[in-house]
C-alpha positions, 0 to 999 in steps of 0.5 A: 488523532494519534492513530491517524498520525500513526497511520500516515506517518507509517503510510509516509514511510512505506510509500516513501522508502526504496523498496528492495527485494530480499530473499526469504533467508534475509527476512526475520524469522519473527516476521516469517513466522508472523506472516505464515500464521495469519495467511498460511500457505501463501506462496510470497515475495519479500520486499525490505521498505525502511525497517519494515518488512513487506509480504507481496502474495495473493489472498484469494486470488487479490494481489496483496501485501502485508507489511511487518515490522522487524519483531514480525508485528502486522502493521497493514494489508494493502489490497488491490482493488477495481477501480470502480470499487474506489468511494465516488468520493475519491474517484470525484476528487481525483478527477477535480483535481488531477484533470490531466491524470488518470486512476491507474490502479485503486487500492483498499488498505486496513491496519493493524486496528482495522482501520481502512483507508483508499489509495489511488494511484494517478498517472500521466505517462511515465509519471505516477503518484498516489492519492491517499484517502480515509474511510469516508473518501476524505482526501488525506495525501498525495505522495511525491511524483515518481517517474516510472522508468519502465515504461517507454 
């Protein structure tokens, strides 16, 4: 149980915080170093989310990212994944309860004890949020809507 609540709260953090880019010289030695050694030769972009450190990159052709935090400790790999490759569990549930949504983008993300949870990214229009899942397809969370600006 403590785990979990671990697990979410950094989940709470991440999703929650204003990612910022930074360029590799602001990003801590310990958590280059970190990074490099457990995916050496990664070509990466660096994100500053809260106290923690984000590694955008590709690991064999799979858009990723590897959050660490400031002494360069791994906390989890996020890895995007087909739609299709979601649990039915968690593609049945969102289509229950977000009718008006639509499954943007799925994510599978593990932790640093080997712990995997699902994400599933919803959106109707500008509108997104995500849709957090455990193992098992259980829901566990949905993040606050955001509005993508981006987008016309």
């Amino acid at each position: 149980m403590k785990t979990t609540l671990i697990i979410l709260g950094s989940l709470l953090i991440v999703h929650n915080a204003n990612a910022q880019k930074v360029t590799e010289k602001d990003v801590p030695v310990k958590v280059k170093d970190a990074f490099s050694k457990k995916y050496p030769g990664a070509k990466v972009q660096w994100e500053k989310e809260g106290a923690d450190y984000e590694a955008e990159f590709d690991l064999n052709k799979i858009e990723s990212s590897a959050v660490y935090d400031a002494n360069g400790m791994f906390k989890e790999l996020e890895q995007e994944i087909k739609i299709a490759e979601l649990p039915k569990t968690v593609t049945d549930y969102c289509t229950k309860n977000y009718k008006e949504h639509k499954i943007a983008e799925a994510s599978k993300i593990t932790d640093a004890a080997g712990k995997i949870m699902y994400e599933a990214e919803m959106s109707k229009g500008k509108e997104h949020f995500d849709a957090v899942f455990d193992d098992k397809g259980n829901f566990i969370k949905k993040s606050s809507p955001e509005q993508d600006h981006d987008k016309d």
